[in-house]
N, C-alpha and C positions, 0 to 999 in steps of 0.2 A: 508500604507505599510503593506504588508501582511506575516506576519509571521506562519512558521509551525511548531509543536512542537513532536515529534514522542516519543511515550514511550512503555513500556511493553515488552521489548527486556530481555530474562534470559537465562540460562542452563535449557537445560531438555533433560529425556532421550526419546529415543525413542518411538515411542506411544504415547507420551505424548501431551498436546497443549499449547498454549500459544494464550494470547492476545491485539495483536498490539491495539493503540491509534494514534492517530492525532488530538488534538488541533489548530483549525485553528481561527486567529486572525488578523484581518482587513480586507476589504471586494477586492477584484480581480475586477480589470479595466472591466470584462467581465460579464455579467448575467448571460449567457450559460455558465456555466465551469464543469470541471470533474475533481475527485481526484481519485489518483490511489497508490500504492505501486508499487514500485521497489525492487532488491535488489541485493546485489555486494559481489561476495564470492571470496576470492584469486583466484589471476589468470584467474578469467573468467571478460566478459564483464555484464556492468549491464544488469539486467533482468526483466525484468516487468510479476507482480506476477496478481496484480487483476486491477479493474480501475472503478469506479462508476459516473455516468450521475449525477447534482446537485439533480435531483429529485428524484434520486433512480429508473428511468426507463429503465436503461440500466445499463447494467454490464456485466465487460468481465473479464474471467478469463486468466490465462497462462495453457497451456498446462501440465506441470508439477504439478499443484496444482489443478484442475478439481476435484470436490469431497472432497477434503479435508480443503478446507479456503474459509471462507466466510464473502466479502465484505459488507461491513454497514455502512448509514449515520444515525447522527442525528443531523437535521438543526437547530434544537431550541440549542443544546449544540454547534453547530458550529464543531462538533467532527467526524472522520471516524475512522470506528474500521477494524481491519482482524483478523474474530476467524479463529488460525491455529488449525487443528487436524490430530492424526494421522502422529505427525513429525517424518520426517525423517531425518539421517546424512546431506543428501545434500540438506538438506534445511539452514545448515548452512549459512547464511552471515548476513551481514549488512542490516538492511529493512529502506528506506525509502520514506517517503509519499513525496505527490506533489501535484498541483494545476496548471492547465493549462485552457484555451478555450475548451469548447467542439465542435466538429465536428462531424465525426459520431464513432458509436459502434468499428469499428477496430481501429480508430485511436485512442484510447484513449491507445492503448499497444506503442506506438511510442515515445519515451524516447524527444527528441528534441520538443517536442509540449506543455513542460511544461517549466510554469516561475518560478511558485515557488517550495522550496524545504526544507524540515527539515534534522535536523542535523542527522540521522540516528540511531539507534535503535539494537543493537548487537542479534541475534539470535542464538544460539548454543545449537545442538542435539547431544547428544553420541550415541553411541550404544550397 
């Protein structure tokens, strides 16, 4: 059973960064897999933010966040991190991680290609 555990979700103001966690614990039916962040802010549809290859050879970011969040594994702690900087207001929402098959580079932003998912991580930017 593969469980995800997502932390580092706080208040900050503007400018400021933060730094997402994922804990990931038991091992995914797949050898090729990818973890990625999403994240769901009122009223809008979930959003996929970054998404990294198991090896770290691929990485894709969202449009929105190019430049300012940067995706990271580390396979010995079983952990992914997203250092955010540079927040903004509407980066407000909910963040969270996931674990699906890898395919290729675009598809790791496509929300239905993952099976597993943590319980989500609260993000909030003033201004």
């Amino acid at each position: 059973q593969v469980q995800l555990v997502d932390s580092g979700g706080g208040l900050v103001q503007a400018g400021g960064s933060l730094r997402l966690s994922c804990a990931v614990s038991g091992r995914p039916r797949y050898d090729n897999y990818a973890m990625a962040w999403f994240r769901l802010a009122p009223g809008k549809e979930r959003e996929f933010v970054a998404g990294i290859k198991w090896d770290g050879l691929r990485v894709l970011y969202g449009d929105s966040v190019k430049g300012r969040f940067t995706i990271s594994s580390d396979n010995a702690k079983n952990t992914m991190y997203l250092q955010m900087n540079a927040l903004k207001p509407e980066d407000t929402a909910v963040y969270y991680c996931a674990v699906g098959p890898y395919i290729t580079q675009q598809s790791m932003s496509v929300r239905k290609n993952y099976d597993y998912w943590g319980q989500g991580t609260q993000v909030s930017v003033s201004s």
